[in-house]
C-alpha positions as CSV (number, residue, x, y, z in Angstrom):
1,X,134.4,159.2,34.5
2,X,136.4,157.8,37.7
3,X,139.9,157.3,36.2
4,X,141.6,157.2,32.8
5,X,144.2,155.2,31.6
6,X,145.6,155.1,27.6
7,X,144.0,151.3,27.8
8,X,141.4,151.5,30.6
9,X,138.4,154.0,31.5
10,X,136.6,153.6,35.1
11,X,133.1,154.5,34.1
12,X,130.9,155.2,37.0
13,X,127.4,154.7,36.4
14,X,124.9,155.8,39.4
15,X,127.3,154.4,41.5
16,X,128.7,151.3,40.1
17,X,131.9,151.8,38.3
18,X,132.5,150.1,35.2
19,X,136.3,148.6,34.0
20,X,136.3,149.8,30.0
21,X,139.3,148.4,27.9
22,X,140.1,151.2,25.5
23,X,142.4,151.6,22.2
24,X,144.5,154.8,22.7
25,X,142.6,156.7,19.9
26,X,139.7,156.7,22.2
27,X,142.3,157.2,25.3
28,X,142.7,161.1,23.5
29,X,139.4,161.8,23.1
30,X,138.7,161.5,26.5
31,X,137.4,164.3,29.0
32,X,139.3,165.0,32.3
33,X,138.3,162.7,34.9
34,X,135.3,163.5,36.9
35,X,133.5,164.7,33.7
36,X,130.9,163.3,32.0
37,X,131.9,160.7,29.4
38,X,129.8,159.0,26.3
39,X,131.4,155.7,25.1
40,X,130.1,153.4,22.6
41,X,130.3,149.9,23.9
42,X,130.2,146.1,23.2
43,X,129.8,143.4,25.5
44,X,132.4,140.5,24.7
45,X,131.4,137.5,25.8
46,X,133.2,134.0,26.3
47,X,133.0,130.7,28.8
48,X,136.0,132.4,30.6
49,X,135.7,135.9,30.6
50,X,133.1,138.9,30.3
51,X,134.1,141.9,28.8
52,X,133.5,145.6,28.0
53,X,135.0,147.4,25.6
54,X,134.6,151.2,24.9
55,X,135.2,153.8,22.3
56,X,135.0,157.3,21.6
57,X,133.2,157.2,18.1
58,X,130.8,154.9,16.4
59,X,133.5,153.9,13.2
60,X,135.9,152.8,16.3
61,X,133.6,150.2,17.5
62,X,132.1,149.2,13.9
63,X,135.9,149.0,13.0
64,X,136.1,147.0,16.2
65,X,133.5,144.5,16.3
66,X,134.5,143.7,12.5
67,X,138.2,143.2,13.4
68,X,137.3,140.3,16.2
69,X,134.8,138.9,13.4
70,X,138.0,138.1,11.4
71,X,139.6,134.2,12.0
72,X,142.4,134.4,14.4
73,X,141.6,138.3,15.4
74,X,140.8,138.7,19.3
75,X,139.8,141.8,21.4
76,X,143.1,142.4,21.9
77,X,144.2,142.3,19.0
78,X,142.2,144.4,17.8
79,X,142.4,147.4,20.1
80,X,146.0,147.4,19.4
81,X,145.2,147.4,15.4
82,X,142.9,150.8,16.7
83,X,145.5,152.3,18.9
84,X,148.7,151.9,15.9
85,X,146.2,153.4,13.0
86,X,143.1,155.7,12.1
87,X,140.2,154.0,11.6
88,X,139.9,156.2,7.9
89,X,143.7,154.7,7.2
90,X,143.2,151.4,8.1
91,X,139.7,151.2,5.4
92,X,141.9,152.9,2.8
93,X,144.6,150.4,3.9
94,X,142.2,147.4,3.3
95,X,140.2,148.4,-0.1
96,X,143.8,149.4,-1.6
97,X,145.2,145.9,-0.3
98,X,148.0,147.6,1.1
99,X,150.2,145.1,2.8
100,X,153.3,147.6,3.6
101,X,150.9,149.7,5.7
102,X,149.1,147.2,7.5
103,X,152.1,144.8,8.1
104,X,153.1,148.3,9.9
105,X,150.7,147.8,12.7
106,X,152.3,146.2,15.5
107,X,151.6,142.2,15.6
108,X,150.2,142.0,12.0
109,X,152.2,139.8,10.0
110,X,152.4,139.2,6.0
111,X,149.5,136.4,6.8
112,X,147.5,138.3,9.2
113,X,147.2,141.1,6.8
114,X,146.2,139.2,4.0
115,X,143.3,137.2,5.9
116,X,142.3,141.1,7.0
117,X,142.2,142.0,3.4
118,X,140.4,138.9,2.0
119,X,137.7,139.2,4.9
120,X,136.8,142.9,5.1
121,X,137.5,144.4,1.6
122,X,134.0,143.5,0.5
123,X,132.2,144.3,4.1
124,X,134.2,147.7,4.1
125,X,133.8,149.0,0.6
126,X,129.8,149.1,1.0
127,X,130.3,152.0,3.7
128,X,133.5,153.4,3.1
129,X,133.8,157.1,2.0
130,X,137.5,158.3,1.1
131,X,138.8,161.1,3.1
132,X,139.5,163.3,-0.3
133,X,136.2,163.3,-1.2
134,X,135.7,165.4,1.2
135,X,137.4,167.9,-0.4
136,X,135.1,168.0,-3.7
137,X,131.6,169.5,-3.8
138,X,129.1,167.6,-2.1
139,X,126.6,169.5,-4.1
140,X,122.9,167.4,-5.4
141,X,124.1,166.2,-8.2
142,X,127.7,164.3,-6.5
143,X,125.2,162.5,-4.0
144,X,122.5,161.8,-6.6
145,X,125.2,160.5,-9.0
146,X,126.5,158.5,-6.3
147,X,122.8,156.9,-5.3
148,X,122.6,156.2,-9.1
149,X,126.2,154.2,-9.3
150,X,124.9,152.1,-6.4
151,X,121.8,151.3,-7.7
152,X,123.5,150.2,-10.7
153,X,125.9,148.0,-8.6
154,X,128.9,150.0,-7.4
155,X,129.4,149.9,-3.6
156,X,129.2,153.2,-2.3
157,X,133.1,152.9,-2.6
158,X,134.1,152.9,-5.7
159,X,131.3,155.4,-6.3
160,X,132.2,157.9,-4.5
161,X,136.2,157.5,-6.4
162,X,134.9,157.5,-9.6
163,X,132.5,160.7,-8.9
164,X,135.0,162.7,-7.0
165,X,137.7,162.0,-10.2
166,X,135.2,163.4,-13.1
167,X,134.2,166.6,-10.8
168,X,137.5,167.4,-10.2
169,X,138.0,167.9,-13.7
170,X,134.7,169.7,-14.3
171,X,132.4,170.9,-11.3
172,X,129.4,172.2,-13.2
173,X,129.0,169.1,-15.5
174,X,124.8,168.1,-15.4
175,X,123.8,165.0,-13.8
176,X,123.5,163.1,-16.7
177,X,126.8,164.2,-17.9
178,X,128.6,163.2,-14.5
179,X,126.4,159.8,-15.1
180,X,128.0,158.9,-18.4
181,X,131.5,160.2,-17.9
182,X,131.8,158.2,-14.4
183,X,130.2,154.9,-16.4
184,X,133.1,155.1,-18.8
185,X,135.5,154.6,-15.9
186,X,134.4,151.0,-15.7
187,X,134.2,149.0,-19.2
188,X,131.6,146.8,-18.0
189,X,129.6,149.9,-18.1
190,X,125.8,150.5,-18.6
191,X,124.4,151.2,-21.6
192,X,123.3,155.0,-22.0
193,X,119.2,153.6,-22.3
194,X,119.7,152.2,-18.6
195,X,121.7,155.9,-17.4
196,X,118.5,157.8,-18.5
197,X,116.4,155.1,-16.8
198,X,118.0,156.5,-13.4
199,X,117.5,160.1,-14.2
């Protein structure tokens, strides 16, 4: 890496150094310069300008190239949504509909916000994992219960919420237990013929 800035990265690849815009989360995971430096990036594209954009992680540029899919979102925009808030917050932010926290970020107004939430709730609950689940067991039977909510048509989302809630009350429950207490959490729920179906 040439040269660092909190919104640029000079990136000098066998000789040819490359201009990277940058949000500032990326900015601190940088290496001195002079070191070697791995960024994720995408190519932005337009009749007026050519672009790259670069970031530390992988969820910064998914997060990223699903911001400037949003109506009225550009890149600038979003890298400043990435620099004000974590990618993990800003998901939780979205599937909880939070309009306090998001209206927050600087330049994201009451209507911005709401377009955020109406276009990437869906898109982001297939992937998103909550940050507390971390904290329960990840043992077989949490990821095969999991597996089994999505194949019933949960996103992995919800899922992992509803799973994480029933172990924290009882960690050695059985797989089909876990199955039917977690079920109960939705009254749509499956019928107890289609749980041992999954087993």
């Amino acid at each position: 890496m040439a040269e660092k800035k909190p919104t640029t990265a000079i990136v000098d690849v066998k000789g040819v150094g490359y201009s990277v815009n940058i949000p500032i989360s990326s900015f601190d995971k940088l290496p001195e310069v002079g070191s070697a430096v791995k960024l994720f990036t995408c190519t932005y594209v337009r009749e007026d300008a050519f672009q790259l954009f670069g970031f530390a992680t992988t969820p910064e540029k998914e997060l990223f190239e699903l911001l400037i899919s949003v109506n009225g979102v550009g890149p600038k925009s979003a890298l400043g949504i990435l620099s004000s808030i974590s990618v993990e917050d800003f998901q939780a932010s979205i599937l909880e509909e939070n309009i306090d926290m998001l209206t927050k970020i600087s330049g994201v107004g009451n209507k911005t916000a709401q377009r955020l939430i109406v276009e990437l709730k869906e898109k982001i609950a297939k992937n998103f994992v909550p940050a507390e689940s971390k904290k329960v067991s990840s043992d077989q039977n949490s990821e095969e219960a999991v597996l089994a909510l999505v194949s019933l048509g949960y996103n992995k989302y919800e899922a992992r919420k509803i799973i994480d809630q029933v172990l924290e009350k009882d960690k050695k429950i059985s797989l089909e237990e876990l199955l039917k207490k977690a079920l109960n959490f939705n009254p749509n729920a499956k019928s107890k013929t289609q749980i041992s179906k999954t087993l």
